[in-house]
C-alpha positions in Angstrom: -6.8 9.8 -10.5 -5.7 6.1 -11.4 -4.5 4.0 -9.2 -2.1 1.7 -10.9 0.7 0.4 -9.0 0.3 -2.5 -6.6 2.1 -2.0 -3.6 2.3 -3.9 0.1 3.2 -2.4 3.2 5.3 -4.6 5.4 6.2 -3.3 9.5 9.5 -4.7 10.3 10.3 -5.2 14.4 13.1 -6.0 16.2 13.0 -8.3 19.2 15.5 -9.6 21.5 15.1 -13.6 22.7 17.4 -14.6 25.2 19.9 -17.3 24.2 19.1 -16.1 20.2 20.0 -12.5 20.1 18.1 -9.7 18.7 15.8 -11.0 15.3 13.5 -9.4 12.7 9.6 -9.6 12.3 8.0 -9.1 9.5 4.5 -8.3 9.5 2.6 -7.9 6.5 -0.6 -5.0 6.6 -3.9 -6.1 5.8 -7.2 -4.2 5.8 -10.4 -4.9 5.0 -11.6 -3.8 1.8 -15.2 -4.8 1.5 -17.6 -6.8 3.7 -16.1 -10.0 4.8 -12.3 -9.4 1.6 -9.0 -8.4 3.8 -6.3 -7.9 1.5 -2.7 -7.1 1.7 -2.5 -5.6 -2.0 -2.9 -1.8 -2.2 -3.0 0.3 -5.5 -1.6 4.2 -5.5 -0.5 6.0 -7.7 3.6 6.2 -8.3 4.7 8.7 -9.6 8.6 9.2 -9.9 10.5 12.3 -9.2 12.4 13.7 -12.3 13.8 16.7 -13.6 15.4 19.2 -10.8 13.8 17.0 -8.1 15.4 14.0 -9.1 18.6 16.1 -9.8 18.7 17.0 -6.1 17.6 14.0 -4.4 20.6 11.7 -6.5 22.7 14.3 -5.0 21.7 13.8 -1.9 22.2 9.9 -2.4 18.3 8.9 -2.5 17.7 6.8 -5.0 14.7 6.3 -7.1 12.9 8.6 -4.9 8.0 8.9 -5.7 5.4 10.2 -4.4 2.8 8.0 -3.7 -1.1 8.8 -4.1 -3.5 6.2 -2.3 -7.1 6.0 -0.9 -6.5 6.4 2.9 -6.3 3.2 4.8 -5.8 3.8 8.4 -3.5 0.4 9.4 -1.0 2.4 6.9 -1.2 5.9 8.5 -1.1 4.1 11.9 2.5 2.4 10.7 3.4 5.0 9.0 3.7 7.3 12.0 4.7 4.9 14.5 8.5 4.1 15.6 9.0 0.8 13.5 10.1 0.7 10.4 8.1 0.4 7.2 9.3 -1.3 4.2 6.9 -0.8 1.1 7.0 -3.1 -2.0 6.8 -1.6 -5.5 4.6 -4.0 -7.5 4.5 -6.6 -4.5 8.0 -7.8 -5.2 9.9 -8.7 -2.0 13.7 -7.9 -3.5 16.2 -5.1 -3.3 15.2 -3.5 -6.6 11.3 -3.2 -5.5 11.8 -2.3 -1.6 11.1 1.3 -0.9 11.1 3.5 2.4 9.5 6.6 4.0 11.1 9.5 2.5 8.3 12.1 3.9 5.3 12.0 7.1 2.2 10.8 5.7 -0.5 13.9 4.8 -4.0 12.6 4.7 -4.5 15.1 2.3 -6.9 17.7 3.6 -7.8 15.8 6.9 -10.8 14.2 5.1 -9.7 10.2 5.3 -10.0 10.0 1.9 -6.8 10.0 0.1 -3.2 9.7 1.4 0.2 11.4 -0.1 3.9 10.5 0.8 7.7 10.2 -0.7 9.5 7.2 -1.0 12.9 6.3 -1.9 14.5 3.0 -2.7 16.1 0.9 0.5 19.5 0.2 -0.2 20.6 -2.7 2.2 23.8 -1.6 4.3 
């Protein structure tokens, strides 16, 4: 399988300061990728839904919804099933048209550490 989207996983938190209010983290996700090369680019495979899939999900108002094929890469799988929320950027672009969200739990596919499957579907800012 080819891996040829780009993607970057980004773990947005909430805090509260007193005196500020509540604000917003962003933390980008690296992992190492060789001996001594941490990266935040990932490559999957992105795979849109269409036909009677993508029929159903526009009725249920998810846009744009994927399923994403990636070698396993356990900072991901550890955000992905925590509480914070995980924004996850189609080609690497940080806008509205490239920012996508959980739409699925992660499967390591198999148990075997090897390769990771999830849906997505595009954030739409309230």
């Amino acid at each position: 399988m080819r891996y040829n989207t780009r993607i970057k996983f980004a773990i947005i938190t909430n805090e509260y300061i007193s005196g500020s209010g509540a604000i917003s983290k962003t933390t980008m996700i690296t992992a190492s990728i060789a001996p001594g090369v941490i990266t935040e680019d990932f490559h999957c495979n992105w795979t849109t839904n269409y036909g009677s899939l993508g029929i159903e999900q526009h009725s249920q108002n998810i846009l744009e919804g994927a399923r994403v094929r990636m070698k396993y890469v356990k900072q991901i799988v550890d955000a992905m099933r925590s509480r914070d929320q995980l924004f996850i950027y189609k080609e690497g672009i940080k806008d509205e048209a490239h920012t996508f969200i959980l739409n699925s739990s992660v499967d390591d596919i198999k148990e075997n550490h090897k390769e990771l499957e999830f849906q997505v579907k595009r954030w739409v800012h309230k």
